[in-house]
C-alpha positions as a printed Julia matrix, in Angstrom:
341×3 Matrix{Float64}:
   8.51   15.82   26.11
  12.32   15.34   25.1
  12.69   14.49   21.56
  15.89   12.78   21.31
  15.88   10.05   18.37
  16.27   10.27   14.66
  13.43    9.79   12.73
  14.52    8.73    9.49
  11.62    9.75    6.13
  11.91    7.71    3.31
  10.18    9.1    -0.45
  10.69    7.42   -3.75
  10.8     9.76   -6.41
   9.83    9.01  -10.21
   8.77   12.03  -12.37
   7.35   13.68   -9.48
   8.07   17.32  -10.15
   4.16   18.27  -10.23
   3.46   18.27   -6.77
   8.02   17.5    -5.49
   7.97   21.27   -3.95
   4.64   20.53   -1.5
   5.41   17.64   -0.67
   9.36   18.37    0.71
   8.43   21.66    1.75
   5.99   19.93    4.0
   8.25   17.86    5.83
  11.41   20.63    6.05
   9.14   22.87    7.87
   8.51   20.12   10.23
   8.6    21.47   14.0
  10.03   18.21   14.73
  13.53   18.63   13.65
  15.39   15.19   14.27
  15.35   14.14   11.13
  16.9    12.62    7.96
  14.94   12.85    5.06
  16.13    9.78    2.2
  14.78   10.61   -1.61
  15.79    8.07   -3.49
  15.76    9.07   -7.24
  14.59    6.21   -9.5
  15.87    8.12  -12.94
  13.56   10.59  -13.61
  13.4    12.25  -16.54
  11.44   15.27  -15.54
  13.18   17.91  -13.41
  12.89   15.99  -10.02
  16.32   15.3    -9.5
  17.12   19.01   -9.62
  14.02   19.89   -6.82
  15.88   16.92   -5.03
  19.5    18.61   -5.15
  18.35   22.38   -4.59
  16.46   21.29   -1.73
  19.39   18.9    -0.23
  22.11   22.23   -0.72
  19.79   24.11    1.79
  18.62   21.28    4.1
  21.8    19.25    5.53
  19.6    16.23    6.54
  18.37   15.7     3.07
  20.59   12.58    1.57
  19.35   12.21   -2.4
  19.73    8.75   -3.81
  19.88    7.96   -7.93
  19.38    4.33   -8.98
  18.31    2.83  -12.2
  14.81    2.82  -13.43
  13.36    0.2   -11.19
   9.63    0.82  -12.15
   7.99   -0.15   -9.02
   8.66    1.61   -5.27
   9.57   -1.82   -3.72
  12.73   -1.97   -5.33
  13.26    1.79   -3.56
  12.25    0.19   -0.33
  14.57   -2.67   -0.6
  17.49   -0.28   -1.55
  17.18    2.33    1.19
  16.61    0.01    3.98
  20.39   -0.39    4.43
  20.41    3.23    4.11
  18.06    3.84    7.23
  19.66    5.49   10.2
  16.8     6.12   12.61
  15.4     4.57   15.42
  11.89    4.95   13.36
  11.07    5.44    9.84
   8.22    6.83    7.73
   7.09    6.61    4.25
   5.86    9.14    1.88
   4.85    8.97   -1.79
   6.35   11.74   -3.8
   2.87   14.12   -3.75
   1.72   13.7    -0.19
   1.37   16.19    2.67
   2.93   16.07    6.2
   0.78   18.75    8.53
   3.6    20.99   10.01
   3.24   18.8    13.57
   2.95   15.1    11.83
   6.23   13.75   12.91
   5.96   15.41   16.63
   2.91   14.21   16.93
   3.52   10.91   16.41
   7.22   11.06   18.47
   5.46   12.62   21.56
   2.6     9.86   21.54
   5.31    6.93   21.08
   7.67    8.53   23.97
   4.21    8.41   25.74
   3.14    4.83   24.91
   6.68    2.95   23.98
   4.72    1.47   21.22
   6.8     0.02   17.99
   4.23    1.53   15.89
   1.93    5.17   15.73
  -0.6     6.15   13.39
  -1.33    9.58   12.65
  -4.72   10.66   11.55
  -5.49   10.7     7.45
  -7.33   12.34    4.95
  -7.83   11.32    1.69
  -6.44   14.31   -0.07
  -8.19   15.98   -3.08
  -7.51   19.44   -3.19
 -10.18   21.35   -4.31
 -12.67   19.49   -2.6
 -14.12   19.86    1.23
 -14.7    17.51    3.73
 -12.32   14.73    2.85
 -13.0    11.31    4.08
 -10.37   10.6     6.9
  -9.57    7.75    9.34
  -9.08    9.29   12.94
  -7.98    6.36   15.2
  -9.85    3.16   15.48
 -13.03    4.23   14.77
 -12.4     7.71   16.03
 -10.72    6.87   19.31
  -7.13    7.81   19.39
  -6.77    6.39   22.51
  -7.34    2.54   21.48
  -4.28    0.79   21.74
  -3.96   -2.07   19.66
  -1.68   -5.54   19.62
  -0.19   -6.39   16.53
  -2.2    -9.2    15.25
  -5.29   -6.57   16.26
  -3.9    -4.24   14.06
  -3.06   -6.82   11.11
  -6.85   -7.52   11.42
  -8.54   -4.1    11.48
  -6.52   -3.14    8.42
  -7.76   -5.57    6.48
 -10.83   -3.45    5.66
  -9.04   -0.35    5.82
 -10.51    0.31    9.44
  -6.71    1.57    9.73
  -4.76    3.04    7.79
  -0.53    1.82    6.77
   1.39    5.09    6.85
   2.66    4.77   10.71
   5.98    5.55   12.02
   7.52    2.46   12.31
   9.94    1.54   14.71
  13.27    0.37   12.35
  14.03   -2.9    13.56
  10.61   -3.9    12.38
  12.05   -3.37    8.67
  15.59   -4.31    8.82
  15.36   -8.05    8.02
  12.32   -7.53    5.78
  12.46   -7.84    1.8
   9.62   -6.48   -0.33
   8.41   -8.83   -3.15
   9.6    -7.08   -6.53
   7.07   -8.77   -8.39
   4.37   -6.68   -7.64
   4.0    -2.76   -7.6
   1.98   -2.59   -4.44
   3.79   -5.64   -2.2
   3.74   -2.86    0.43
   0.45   -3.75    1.28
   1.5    -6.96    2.26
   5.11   -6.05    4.21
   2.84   -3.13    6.06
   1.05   -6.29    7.45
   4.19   -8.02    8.53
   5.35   -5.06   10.7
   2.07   -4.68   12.04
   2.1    -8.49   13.38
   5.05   -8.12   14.88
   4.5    -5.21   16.72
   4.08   -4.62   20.68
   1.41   -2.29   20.29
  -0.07   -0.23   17.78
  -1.09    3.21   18.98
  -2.45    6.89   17.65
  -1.76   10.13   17.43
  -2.66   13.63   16.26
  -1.05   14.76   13.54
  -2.72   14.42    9.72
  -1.38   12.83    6.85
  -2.88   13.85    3.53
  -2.59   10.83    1.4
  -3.4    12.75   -2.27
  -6.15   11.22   -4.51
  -6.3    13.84   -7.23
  -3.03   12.83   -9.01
  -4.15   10.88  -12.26
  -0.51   10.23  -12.99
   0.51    8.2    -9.47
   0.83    4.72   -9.84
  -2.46    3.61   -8.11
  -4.17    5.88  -10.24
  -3.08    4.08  -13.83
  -4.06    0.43  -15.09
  -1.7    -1.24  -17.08
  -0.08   -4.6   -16.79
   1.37   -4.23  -13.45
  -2.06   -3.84  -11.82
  -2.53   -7.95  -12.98
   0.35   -8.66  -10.41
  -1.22   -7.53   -7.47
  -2.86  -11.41   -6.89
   0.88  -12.33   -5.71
   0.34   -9.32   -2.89
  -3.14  -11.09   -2.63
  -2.25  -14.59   -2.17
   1.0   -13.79    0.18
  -1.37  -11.8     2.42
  -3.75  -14.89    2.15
  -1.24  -17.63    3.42
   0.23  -14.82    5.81
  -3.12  -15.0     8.03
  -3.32  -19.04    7.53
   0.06  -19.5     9.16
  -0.32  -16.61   11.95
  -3.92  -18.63   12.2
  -5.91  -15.31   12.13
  -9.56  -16.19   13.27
 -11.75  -18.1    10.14
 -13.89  -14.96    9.4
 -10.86  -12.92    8.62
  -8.9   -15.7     6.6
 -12.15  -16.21    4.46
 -12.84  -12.5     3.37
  -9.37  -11.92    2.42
 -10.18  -15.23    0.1
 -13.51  -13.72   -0.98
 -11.6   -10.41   -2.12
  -9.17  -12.76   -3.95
 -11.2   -14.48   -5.88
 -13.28  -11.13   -6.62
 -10.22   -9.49   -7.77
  -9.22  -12.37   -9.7
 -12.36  -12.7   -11.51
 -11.89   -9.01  -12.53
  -8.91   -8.93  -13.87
  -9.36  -11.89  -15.82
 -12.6   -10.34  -17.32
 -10.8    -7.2   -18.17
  -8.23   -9.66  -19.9
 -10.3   -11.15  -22.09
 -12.31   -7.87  -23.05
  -9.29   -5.73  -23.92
  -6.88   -5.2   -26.78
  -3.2    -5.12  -24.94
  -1.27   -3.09  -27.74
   1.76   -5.03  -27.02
   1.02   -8.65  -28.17
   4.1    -9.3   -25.74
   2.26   -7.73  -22.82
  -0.79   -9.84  -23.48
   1.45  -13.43  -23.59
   2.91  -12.57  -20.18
  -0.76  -11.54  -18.76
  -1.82  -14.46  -20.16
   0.7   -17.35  -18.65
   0.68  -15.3   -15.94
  -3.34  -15.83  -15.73
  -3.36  -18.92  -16.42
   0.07  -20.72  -14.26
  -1.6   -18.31  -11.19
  -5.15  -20.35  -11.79
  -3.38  -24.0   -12.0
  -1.08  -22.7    -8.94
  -3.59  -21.08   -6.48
  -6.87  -21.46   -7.38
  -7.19  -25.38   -6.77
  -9.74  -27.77   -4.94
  -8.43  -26.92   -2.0
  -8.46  -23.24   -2.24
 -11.74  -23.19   -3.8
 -13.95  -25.44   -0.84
 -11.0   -24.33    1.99
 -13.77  -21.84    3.71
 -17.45  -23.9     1.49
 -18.79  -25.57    4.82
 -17.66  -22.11    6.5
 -19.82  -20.09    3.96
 -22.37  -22.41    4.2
 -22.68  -21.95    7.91
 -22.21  -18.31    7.64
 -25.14  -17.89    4.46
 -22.82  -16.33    2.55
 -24.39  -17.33   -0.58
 -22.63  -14.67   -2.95
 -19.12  -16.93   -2.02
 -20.73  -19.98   -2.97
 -22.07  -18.75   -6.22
 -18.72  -17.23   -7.16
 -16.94  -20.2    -6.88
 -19.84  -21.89   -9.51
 -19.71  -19.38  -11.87
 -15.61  -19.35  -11.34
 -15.08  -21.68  -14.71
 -18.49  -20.68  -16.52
 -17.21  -19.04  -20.02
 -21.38  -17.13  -19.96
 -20.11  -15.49  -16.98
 -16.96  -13.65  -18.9
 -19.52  -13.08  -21.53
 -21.68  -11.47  -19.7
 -19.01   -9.79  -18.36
 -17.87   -8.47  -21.6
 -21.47   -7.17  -22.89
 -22.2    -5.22  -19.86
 -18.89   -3.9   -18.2
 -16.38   -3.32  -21.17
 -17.79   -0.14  -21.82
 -17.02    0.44  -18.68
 -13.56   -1.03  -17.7
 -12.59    0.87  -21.52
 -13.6     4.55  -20.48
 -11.77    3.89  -16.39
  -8.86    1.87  -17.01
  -8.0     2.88  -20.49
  -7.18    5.51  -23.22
């Protein structure tokens, strides 16, 4: 098949220089070589910018970016999206693997197809350890081809995965919430609604697990913000009026979540009395805000019809104070030793 459009990979680097070499080395050796590969530089203070420059002065379609510390990769995605000069883009963290044939995999099946978007196979990457979970298609078929709100709905539940090649026009006029380190998951969701198709491909992408520094590995205050990502994802299925079933799990996980990280709250120490204020408001003006009448008995006679009983007693426990005591006795051993050091 002719390959004849730019493909343009975007990575946001932060202190990345354990695993910077893999990762780029990966994606130069590409056998698709259309390419421009964006690493946008968010002030290290490791030796990452320097991998970034010695790679760019022997690899002309490497571009490296330096902005201030920003903290969170959405504010990376909302400055290279000018930047992007390809018909399709991809996304990368800074210590994932492209197999050598990821990006012609993907090109060849979209050429194929003319779908906006193609998803690669993925592993869940730990290095020393065999037989990796991985998500091959739609339940293994490669050949399903999906429609857009199909594909909002079946990666809800992670039946697919979010790193596809994305056709660019599906990102040009989008803008990723800054107020939360993962609002990804929620502009991922956008792009698959409005796509013509969704489609798959050979090709693997190792999305690494065993990094203990990356950001979804680490608990700290910006994990608390992840109910905006929540509740935009919420009222983005209300007004594309995804099907009941699908609007009231995403509210079960809410409230779940929310209940967690409202027990962890009130179980740990924040160091920085500061911190622990803005958790707190934040708590507390997100509970007033979102978690109302409405929100609470918007899916009850639902749930009721369904026998989902453990969503009805969630929302009766919801304002209990014994539950966040019992939460305290049994898990903060717990949520201490995982989250925290």
């Amino acid at each position: 098949m002719q390959h004849n459009y730019l493909v343009s990979i975007f990575i946001p680097v932060y202190n990345g220089e354990k695993y910077l070499n893999e990762t780029l080395q990966s994606i130069v050796n590409q056998t698709y070589s259309n390419l421009e590969i964006l690493l946008v530089d968010d002030s290290s203070t490791d030796s990452s910018l320097e991998i970034l420059n010695n790679f760019a002065l022997n690899d002309n379609r490497i571009k490296v970016f330096q902005k201030e510390n920003g903290g969170i990769v959405p504010k990376s995605f909302n400055y290279i999206i000018p930047h992007l000069k390809g018909e399709f883009f991809y996304y990368s963290s800074q210590d994932d693997i492209f197999s050598i044939d990821l990006i012609e995999k993907m090109v060849n099946r979209q050429i194929e197809t003319k779908a906006d978007t193609v998803l690669p196979d993925m592993e869940f990457y730990f290095e020393n350890k065999k037989n990796n979970k991985k998500i091959i298609g739609l339940n293994l078929d490669r050949n399903a081809v999906l429609s857009g709100r199909r594909a909002l709905i079946e990666s809800l539940n992670w039946n697919i995965h979010g790193f596809a090649l994305f056709k660019t026009s599906l990102i040009e006029n989008e803008f990723f919430p800054e107020d939360a380190f993962d609002s990804d998951e929620y502009v991922t969701r956008k792009m698959f609604l409005k796509s013509n198709k969704v489609v798959f491909s050979e090709g693997t992408f190792f999305y690494r697990q065993d990094n203990s520094e990356a950001i979804t590995k680490t608990f700290s205050k910006k994990n608390f913000y992840v109910l905006k990502t929540f509740e935009r994802l919420y009222n983005l299925l209300k007004e594309n009026k995804i099907e009941r079933e699908y609007i009231y799990e995403t509210q079960f996980n809410f409230l779940r979540v929310y209940l967690r990280l409202a027990s962890i709250y009130s179980i740990y120490e924040f160091k920085n009395e500061i911190d622990r204020r803005e958790i707190n408001l934040f708590l507390s003006s997100f509970k007033k805000s979102t978690f109302n009448t409405a929100f609470y008995f918007d899916n009850f006679f639902y749930a009721i019809n369904k026998m989902r009983v453990k969503f009805i007693l969630f929302m009766l426990i919801f304002k209990m104070p014994l539950f966040f005591y019992i939460v305290k006795c049994i898990y903060s051993k717990k949520y201490n030793k995982q989250f925290f050091k």
